[in-house]
LUMTI-316049 format. One record per residue (C-alpha): x, y, z; residue in three letters. Coordinates in steps of 0.2 Angstrom, whole numbers, padded with zeros to 4 digits, always signed. Example, Ala and Ser with C-alpha at 12.3 -4.5 7.8 and 13.67 -1.06 7.14 Angstrom:
LUMTI-316049
+0062-0022+0039ALA/+0068-0005+0036SER/
END
This chain:
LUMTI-316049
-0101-0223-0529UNK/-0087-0208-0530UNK/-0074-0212-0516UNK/-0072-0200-0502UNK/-0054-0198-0507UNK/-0057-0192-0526UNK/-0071-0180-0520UNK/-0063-0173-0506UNK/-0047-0169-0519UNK/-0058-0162-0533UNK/-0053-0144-0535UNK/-0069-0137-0531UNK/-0072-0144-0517UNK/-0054-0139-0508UNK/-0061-0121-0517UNK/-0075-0123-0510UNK/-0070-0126-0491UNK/-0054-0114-0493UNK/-0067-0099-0497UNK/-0081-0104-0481UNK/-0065-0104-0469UNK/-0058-0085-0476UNK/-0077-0078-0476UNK/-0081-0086-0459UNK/-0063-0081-0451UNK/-0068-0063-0456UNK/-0084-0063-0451UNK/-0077-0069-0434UNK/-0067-0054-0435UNK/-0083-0042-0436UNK/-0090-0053-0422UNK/-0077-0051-0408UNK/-0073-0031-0417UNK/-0093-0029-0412UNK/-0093-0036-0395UNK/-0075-0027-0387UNK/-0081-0010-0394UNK/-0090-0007-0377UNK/-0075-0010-0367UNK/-0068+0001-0378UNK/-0077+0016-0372UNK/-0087+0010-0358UNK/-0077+0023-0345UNK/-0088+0037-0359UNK/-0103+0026-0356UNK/-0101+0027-0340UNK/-0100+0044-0337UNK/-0114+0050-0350UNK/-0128+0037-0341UNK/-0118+0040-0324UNK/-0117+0021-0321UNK/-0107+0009-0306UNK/-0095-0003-0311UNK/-0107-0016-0306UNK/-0120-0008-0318UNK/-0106-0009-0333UNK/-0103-0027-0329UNK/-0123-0031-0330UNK/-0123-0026-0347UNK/-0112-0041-0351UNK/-0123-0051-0339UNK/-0137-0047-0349UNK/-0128-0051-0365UNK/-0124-0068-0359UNK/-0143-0073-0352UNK/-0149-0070-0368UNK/-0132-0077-0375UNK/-0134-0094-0366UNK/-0153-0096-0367UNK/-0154-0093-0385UNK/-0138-0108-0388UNK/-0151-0123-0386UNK/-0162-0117-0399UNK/-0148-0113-0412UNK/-0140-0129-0409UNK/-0156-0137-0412UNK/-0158-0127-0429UNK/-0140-0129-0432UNK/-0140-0150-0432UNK/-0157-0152-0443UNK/-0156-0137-0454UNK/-0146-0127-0467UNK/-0133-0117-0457UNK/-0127-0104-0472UNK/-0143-0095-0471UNK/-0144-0092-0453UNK/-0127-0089-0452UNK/-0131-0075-0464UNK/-0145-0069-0454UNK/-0137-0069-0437UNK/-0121-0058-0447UNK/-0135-0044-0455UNK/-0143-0044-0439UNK/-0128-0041-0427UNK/-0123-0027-0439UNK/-0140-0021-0436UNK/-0140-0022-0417UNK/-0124-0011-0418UNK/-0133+0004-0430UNK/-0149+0003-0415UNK/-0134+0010-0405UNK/-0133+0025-0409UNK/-0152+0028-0404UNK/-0149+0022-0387UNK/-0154+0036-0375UNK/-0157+0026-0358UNK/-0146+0010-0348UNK/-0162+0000-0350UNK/-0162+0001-0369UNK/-0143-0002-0370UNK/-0148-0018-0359UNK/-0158-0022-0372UNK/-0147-0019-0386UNK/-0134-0028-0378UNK/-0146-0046-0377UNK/-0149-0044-0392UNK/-0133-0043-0399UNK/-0131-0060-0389UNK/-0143-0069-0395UNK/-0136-0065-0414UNK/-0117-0068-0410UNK/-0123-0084-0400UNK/-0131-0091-0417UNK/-0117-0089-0428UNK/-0103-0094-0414UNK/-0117-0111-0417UNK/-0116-0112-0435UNK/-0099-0108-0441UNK/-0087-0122-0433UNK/-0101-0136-0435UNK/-0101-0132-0452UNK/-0081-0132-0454UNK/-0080-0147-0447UNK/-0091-0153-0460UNK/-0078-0146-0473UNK/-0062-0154-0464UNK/-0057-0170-0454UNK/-0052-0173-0437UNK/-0034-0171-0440UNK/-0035-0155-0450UNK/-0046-0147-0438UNK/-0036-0140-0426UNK/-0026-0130-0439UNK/-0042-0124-0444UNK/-0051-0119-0430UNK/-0035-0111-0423UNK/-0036-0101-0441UNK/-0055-0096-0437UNK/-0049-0092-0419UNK/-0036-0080-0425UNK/-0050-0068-0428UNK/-0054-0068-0409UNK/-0037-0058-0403UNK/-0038-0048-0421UNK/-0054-0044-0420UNK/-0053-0038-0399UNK/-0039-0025-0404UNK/-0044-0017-0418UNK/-0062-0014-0406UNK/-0050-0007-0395UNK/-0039+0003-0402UNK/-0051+0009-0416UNK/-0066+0011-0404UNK/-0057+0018-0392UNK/-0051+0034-0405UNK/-0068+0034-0415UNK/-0075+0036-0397UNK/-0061+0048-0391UNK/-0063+0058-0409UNK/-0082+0059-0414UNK/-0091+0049-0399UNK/-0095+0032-0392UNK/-0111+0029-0403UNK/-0102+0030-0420UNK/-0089+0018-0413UNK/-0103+0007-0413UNK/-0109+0013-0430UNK/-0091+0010-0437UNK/-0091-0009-0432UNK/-0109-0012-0440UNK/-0102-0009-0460UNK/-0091-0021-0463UNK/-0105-0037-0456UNK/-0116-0030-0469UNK/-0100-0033-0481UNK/-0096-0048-0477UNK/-0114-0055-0473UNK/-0120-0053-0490UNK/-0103-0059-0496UNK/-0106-0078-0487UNK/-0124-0078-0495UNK/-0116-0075-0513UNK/-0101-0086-0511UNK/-0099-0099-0499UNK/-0109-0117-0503UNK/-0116-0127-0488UNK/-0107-0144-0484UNK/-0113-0161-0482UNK/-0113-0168-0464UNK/-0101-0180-0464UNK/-0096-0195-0453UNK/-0103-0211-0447UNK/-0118-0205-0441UNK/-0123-0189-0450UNK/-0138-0194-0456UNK/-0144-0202-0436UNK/-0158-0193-0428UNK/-0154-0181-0415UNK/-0166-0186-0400UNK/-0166-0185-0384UNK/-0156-0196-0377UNK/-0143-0194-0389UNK/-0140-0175-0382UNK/-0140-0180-0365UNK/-0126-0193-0369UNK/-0115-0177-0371UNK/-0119-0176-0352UNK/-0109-0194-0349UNK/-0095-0189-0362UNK/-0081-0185-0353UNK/-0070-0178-0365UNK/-0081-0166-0369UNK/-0086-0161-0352UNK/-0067-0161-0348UNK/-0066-0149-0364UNK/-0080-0137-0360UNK/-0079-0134-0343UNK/-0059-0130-0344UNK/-0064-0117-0357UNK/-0077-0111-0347UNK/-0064-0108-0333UNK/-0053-0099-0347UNK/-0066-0087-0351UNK/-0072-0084-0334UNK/-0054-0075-0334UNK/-0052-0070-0350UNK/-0068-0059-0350UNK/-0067-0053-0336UNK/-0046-0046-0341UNK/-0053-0040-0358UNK/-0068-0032-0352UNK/-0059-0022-0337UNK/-0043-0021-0344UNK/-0047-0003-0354UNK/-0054+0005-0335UNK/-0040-0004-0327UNK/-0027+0007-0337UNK/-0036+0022-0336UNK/-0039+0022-0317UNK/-0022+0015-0310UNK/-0011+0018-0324UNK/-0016+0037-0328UNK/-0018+0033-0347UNK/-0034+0042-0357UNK/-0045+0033-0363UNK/-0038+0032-0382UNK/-0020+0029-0376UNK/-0028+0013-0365UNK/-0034+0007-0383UNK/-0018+0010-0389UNK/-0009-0002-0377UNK/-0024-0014-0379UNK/-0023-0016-0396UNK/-0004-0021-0400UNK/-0006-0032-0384UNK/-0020-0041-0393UNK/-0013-0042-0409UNK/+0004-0048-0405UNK/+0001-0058-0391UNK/-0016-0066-0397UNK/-0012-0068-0412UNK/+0006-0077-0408UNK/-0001-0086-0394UNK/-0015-0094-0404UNK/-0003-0098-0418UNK/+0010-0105-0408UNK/-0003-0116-0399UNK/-0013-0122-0415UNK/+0006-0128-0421UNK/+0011-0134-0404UNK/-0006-0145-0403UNK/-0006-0148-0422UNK/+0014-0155-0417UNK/+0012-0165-0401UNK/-0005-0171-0408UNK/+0008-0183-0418UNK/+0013-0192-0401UNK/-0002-0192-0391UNK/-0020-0186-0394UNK/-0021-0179-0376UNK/-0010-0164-0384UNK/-0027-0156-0385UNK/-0030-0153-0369UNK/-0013-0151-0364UNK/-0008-0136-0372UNK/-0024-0126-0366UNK/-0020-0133-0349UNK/-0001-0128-0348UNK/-0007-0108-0356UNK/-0018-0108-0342UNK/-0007-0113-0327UNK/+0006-0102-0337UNK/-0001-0086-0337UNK/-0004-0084-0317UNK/+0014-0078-0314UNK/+0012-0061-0328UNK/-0007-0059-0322UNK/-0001-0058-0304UNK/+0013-0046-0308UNK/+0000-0036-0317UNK/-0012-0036-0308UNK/-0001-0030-0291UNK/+0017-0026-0295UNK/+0025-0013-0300UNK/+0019+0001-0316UNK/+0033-0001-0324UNK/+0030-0020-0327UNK/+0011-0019-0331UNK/+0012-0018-0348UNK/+0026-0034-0352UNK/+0015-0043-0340UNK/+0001-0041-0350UNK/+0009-0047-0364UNK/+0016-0063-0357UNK/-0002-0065-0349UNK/-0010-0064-0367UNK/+0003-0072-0375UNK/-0001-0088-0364UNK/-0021-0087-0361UNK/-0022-0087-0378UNK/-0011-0104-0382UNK/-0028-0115-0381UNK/-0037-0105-0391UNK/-0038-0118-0406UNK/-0036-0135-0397UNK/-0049-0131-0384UNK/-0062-0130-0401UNK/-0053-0143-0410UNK/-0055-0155-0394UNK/-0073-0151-0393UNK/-0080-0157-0410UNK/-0068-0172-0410UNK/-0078-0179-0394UNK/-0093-0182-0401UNK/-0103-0187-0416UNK/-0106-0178-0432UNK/-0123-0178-0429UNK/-0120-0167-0414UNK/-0109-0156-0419UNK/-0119-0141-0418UNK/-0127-0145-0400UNK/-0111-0148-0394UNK/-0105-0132-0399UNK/-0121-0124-0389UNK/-0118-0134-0376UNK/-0100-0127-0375UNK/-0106-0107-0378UNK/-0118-0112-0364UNK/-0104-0116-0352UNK/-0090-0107-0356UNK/-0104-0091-0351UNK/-0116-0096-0340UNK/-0099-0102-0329UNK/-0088-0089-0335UNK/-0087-0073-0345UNK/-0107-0070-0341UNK/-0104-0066-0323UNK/-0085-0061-0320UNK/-0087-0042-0325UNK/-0101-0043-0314UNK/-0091-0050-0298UNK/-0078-0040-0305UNK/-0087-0025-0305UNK/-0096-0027-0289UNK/-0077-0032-0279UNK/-0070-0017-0287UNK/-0087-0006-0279UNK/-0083-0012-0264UNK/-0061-0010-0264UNK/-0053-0009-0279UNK/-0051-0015-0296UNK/-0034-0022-0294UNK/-0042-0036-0282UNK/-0054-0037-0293UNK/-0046-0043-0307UNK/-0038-0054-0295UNK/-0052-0065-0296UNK/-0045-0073-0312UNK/-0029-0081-0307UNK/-0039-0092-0295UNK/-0050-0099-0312UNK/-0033-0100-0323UNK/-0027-0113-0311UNK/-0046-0122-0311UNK/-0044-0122-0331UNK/-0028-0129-0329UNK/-0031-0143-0317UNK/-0051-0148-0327UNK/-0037-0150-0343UNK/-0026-0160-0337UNK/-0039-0171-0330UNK/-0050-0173-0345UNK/-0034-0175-0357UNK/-0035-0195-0348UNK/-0051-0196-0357UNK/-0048-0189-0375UNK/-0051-0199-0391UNK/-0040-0206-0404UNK/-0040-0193-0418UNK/-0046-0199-0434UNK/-0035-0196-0451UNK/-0046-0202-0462UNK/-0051-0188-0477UNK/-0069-0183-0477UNK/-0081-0182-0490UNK/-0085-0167-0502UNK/-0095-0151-0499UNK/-0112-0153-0506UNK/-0116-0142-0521UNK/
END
């Protein structure tokens, strides 16, 4: 039998994994481009169906319900079937989702829109690391995931400064219009280029029954992982999604001059912070294999000094507190991913994954905007945004916790991509 070794550095299979991590990364681009274009121009959506804040953060409830309850069935799929031609299906059919826009007449039909769109961006979120993984070992798949999460602060800030001057220019439906061409692109692009991997490890080949899911339940580095991250987005959903109204309505900027801010701030901090904290992670992951969790627990502590200056200090400050903020939430971005594949088997990589999009929304971006919203009703939306410094010190201290409890990383090469 061909050894792991000269498979894995046969030419076409490095090709091979090299082109699923460039076409997956921009199709994580068009993910998070799709699902920041409403706060991009939700003060317009707003106004047209004459909506509350609470009613605006619902529609990210709804997107989150049907989010979390479609993850169990895609990580079921996902660990038992072919993930290329779903992840195909789900990128063709968030493009779609986004054309149906532009019908949309009424808040219940843009409810609907919005789960549905959920449902699709749940399914690949599934499919797309699960099947890196399968491409890369556990000591490369840090650098890799933080790659594939690059797209994530890339992908926010051209939504929100694009979608914010398409809106500005020519109205908020073709901003949604806008965002559905290049899925299509790059949707067809996977199904012509990119080959599915073998599962790889130990156990890839173990059934996937019952009581191996709910050993995920007694694994404590991945709880540790998942519920840190869920803290995370709790916060970070709730800044991104209220951060456009938030510069409108106490800064005095227009709605396309909020996109402006919001997009360098994305770009440079996200995008800095999630490289800096991929090498920092990749680096300390030399010493000790708690670095992991370490790194995603220090951004999180971190960022409460420049959120709280943001939030209530002085005008003149909001912005290069915002910056630092980002810079800093965004430092666990790849590690946070990385830590959660490396805790469990091969064979449960993809429920893992759903079980990690579960938590992350059900305890934190599928209700913050909400509670945001509905404290912001009732005072203001500086105290509403307050509500994420409290869940960036949770995040810090579930971190620092669960780093006693992660697992030695593996160097060992794994096998070649399946034809």
């Amino acid at each position: 039998m061909e050894s792991p070794l000269k498979r894995s550095s046969d030419g076409a299979s490095i090709a091979g994994a090299t082109t699923a991590l460039v076409l997956l990364t921009a199709m994580n681009f068009v993910n998070y481009l799709d699902r920041y274009i409403l706060p991009a121009v939700q003060e317009q959506v707003k106004d047209e169906f004459r909506l509350t804040d609470d009613q605006i953060g619902s529609l990210t409830l709804w997107f989150f319900v049907a989010y979390v309850l479609s993850s169990p069935v895609t990580g079921w799929l996902g660990d038992r079937f072919p993930r290329k031609p779903m992840i195909v299906i789900a990128a063709l059919a968030i493009a779609a989702m986004n054309f149906f826009t532009a019908s949309v007449h009424s808040y219940m039909s843009l409810n609907l829109r919005h789960a549905a769109l959920g449902v699709m961006e749940a399914s690949f979120g599934i499919f797309a690391p699960a099947l890196l993984a399968d491409f890369f070992s556990e000591e490369q798949r840090n650098k890799v995931l933080t790659i594939f999460n690059m797209a994530l602060p890339f992908g926010a800030a051209c939504s929100y400064e694009g979608g914010a001057w398409v809106g500005e220019h020519y109205g908020w439906r073709m901003s949604f219009i806008m965002s559905a061409i290049p899925g299509v692109i790059i949707g067809l692009l996977i199904w012509m280029m990119m080959r599915e991997p073998a599962r790889t490890g130990l156990v890839a080949k173990a059934d996937v029954g019952k009581a191996t899911v709910l050993s995920l339940l007694k694994n404590k580095a991945y709880l540790s992982s998942i519920l840190g991250y869920a803290a995370v987005t709790f916060s970070l959903g709730g800044i991104s999604w209220w951060m456009p109204s938030f510069l409108h309505r106490e800064a005095g900027y227009s709605m396309q001059a909020a996109g402006g801010v919001m997009g360098p701030i994305i770009v440079i901090a996200g995008l800095g912070g999630t490289a800096l904290g991929g090498w920092l992670a990749q680096w300390w992951s030399k010493r000790t294999e708690k670095a992991l969790y370490y790194v995603p627990a220090l951004g999180s502590l971190l960022a409460v000094p420049p959120a709280l200056i943001c939030f209530f200090g002085p005008q003149h400050l909001l912005v290069p507190s915002l910056y630092a903020a980002v810079f800093l939430i965004f430092l666990g971005t790849g590690p946070v991913n990385a830590s959660t594949l490396n805790a469990v088997p091969s064979n449960l990589r993809a429920t893992a994954m759903a079980g990690q999009l579960f938590a992350i929304h059900v305890f934190g971006d599928a209700f913050s905007p909400k509670l945001i919203g509905m404290v912001s009703d009732h005072s203001n939306l500086r105290y509403g945004l307050g509500l994420t410094l409290l869940t960036f010190v949770i995040a810090g201290v579930i971190f620092f916790v669960g780093a006693r409890f992660a697992p030695k990383l593996e160097t060992s090469v794994e096998p070649a991509s399946a034809a």
